[in-house]
C-alpha positions as CSV (number, residue, x, y, z in Angstrom):
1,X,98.3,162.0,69.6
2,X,95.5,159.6,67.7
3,X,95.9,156.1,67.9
4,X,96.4,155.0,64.1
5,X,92.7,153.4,62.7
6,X,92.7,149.5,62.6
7,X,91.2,147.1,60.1
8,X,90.2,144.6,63.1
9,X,88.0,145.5,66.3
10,X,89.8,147.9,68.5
11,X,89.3,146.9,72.1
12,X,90.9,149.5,74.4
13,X,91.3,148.7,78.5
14,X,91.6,150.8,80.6
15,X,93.7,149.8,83.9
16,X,96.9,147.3,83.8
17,X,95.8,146.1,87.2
18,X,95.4,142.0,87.5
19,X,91.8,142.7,85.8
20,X,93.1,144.9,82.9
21,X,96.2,142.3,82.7
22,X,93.7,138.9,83.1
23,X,91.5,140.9,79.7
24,X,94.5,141.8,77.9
25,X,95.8,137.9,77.8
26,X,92.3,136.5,77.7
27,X,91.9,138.1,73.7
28,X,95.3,137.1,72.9
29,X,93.8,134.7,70.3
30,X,91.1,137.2,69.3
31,X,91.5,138.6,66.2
32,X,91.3,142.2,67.6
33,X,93.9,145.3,68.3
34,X,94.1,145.8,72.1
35,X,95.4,148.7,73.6
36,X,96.0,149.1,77.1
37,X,96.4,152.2,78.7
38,X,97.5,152.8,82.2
39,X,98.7,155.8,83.9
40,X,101.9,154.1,85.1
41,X,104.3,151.5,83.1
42,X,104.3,149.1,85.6
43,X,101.8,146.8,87.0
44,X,102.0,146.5,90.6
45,X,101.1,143.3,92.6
46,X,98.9,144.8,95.2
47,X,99.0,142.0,97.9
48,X,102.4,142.7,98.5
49,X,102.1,146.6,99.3
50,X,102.4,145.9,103.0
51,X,105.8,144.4,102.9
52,X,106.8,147.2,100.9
53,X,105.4,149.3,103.5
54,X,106.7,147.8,106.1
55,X,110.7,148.4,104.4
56,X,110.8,144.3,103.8
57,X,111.2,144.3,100.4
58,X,112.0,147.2,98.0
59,X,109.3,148.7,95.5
60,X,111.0,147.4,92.6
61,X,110.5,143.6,93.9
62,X,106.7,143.8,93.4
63,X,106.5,145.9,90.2
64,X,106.8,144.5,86.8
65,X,106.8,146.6,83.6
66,X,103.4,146.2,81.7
67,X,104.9,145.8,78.3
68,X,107.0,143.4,79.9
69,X,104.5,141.0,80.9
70,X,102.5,141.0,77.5
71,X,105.9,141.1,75.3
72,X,104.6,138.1,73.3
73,X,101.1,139.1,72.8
74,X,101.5,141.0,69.5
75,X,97.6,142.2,68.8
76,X,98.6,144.4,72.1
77,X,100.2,148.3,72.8
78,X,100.7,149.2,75.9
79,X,100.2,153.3,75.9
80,X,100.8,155.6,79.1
81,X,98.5,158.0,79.8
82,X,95.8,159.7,82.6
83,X,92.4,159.2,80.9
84,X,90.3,162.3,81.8
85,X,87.0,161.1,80.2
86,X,85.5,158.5,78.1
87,X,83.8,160.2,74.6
88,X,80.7,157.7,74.3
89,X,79.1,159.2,71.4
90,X,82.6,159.7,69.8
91,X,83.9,156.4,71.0
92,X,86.7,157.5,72.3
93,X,89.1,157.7,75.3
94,X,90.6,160.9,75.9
95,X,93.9,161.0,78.1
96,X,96.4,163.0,79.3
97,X,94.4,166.6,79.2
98,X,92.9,166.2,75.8
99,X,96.1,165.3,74.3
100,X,96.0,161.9,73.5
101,X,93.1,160.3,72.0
102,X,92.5,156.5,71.6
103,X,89.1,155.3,69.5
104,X,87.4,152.2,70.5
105,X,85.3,149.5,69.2
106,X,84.7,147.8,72.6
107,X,86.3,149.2,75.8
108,X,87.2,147.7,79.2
109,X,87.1,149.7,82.8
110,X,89.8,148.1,84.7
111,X,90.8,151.4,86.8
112,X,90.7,149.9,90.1
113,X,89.6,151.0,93.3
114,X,90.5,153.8,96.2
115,X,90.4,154.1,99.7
116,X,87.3,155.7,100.9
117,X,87.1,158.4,103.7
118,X,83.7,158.2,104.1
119,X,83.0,162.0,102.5
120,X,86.1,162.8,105.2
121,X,89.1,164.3,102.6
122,X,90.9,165.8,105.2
123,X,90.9,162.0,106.9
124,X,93.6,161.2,104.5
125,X,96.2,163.6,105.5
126,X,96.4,161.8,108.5
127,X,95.5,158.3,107.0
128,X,96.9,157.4,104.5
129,X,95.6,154.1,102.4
130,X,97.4,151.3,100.8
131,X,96.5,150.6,97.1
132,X,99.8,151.5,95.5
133,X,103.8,151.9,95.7
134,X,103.6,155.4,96.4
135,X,101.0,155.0,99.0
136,X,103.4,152.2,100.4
137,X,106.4,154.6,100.1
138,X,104.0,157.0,102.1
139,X,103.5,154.6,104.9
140,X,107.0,153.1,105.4
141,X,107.9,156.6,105.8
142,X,105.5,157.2,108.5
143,X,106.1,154.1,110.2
144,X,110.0,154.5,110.4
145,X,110.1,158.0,111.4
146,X,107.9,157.2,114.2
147,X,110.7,155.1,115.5
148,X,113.6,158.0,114.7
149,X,110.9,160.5,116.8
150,X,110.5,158.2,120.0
151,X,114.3,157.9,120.2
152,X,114.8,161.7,119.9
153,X,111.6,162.4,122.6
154,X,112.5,162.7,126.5
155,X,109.0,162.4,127.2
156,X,107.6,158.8,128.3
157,X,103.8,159.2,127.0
158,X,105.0,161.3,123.9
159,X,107.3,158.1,123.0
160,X,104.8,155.6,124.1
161,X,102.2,157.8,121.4
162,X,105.1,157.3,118.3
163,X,105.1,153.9,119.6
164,X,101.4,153.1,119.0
165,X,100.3,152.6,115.4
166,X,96.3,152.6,114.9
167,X,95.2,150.5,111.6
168,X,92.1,150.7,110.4
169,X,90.1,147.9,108.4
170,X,90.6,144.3,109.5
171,X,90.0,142.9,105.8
172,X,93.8,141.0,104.6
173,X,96.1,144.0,104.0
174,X,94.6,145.7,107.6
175,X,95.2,141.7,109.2
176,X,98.9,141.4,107.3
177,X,100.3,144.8,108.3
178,X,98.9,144.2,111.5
179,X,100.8,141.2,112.2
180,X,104.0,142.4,110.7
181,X,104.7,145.8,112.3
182,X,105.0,144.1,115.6
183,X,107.2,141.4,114.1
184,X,109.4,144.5,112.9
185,X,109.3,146.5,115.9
186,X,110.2,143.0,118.2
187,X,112.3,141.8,116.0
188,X,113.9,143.1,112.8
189,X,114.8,146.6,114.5
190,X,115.1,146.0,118.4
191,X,118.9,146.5,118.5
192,X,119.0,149.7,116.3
193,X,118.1,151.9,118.9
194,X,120.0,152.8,122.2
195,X,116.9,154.9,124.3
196,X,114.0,153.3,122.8
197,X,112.7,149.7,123.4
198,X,111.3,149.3,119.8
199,X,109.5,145.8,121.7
200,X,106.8,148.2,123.6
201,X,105.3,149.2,119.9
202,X,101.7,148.5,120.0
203,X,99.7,147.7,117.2
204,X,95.5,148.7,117.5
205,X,93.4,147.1,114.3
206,X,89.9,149.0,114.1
């Protein structure tokens, strides 16, 4: 697929995070075509990750469809796609294994950022981060099985080790799921389980 040519400026962002969102509505008077592609179709508000991964509120209540939120900004189309590469001497964005091609008069990095393992890859098996819903899917998961395995173990230490949960970062999200979990663990789920006492969980922010 090639985007079709345009008579005005293309300007094509890359990212439908708040910065390729905050772009996209800051040329909405422009007289340019904007097209913003992003590898999902739904912008995700990312300081709310850790109460999805804590299981307080669903995926769905922090996600909003991209096309949704620019609906009545008509100099923008909202594409899905992977981009692989950026064609500088071509101009173009290439996306989704070559397949999809998107030219460009002035373009916009807006991909966001990842966790860093600090050249450890195998760190993240065992780590994982928290900078989207599937990474928050990924840790609710973790964090409530830990729970189901304590109540299954006979052994003391082995439940007081699925009991422990080690966070590490102290910046807001690090801070804010360090402060919930116990809240959870004391409070939310305390009378769920019969051989467990969900109010020993202990909570260590590096």
């Amino acid at each position: 697929m090639t985007a079709p040519a345009a008579s005005r400026p293309r300007v094509v962002i890359i990212g439908g995070g708040f910065a390729g969102l905050s772009a996209a509505k800051a040329l909405a008077g422009a007289d340019v075509e904007v097209t913003l592609l992003d590898r999902s179709n739904h912008h995700t508000f990312q300081p709310l990750l850790y109460q999805v991964a804590t299981a307080v509120l669903a995926p769905s209540e922090i996600a909003s469809p991209i096309r949704w939120l620019l609906r009545r900004q008509h100099n923008v189309t909202v594409l899905l796609g992977a981009v692989d590469r950026v064609d500088v001497a071509r101009r173009m964005v290439i996306a989704d294994g070559g397949a999809m091609e998107v030219r460009y008069d002035y373009l916009i990095l807006a991909t966001g950022t990842r966790h860093a393992y600090f050249d450890h890859p195998e760190w993240e098996a065992l780590a994982p981060g928290l900078k989207s819903l599937e990474d928050a899917r990924e840790m609710r998961g973790r964090f409530l099985l830990a729970f189901e395995e304590a109540e299954k173990s006979d052994d003391v230490r082995e439940r007081e080790e699925f009991l422990t949960f080690v966070i590490v970062g102290g910046g807001p999200t690090g801070a804010e799921l360090a402060g919930m979990l116990p809240e959870i663990a004391r409070r939310g789920i305390a009378r769920d389980f019969r051989r467990i006492d969900t109010r020993r969980t202990r909570v260590i922010l590096l």
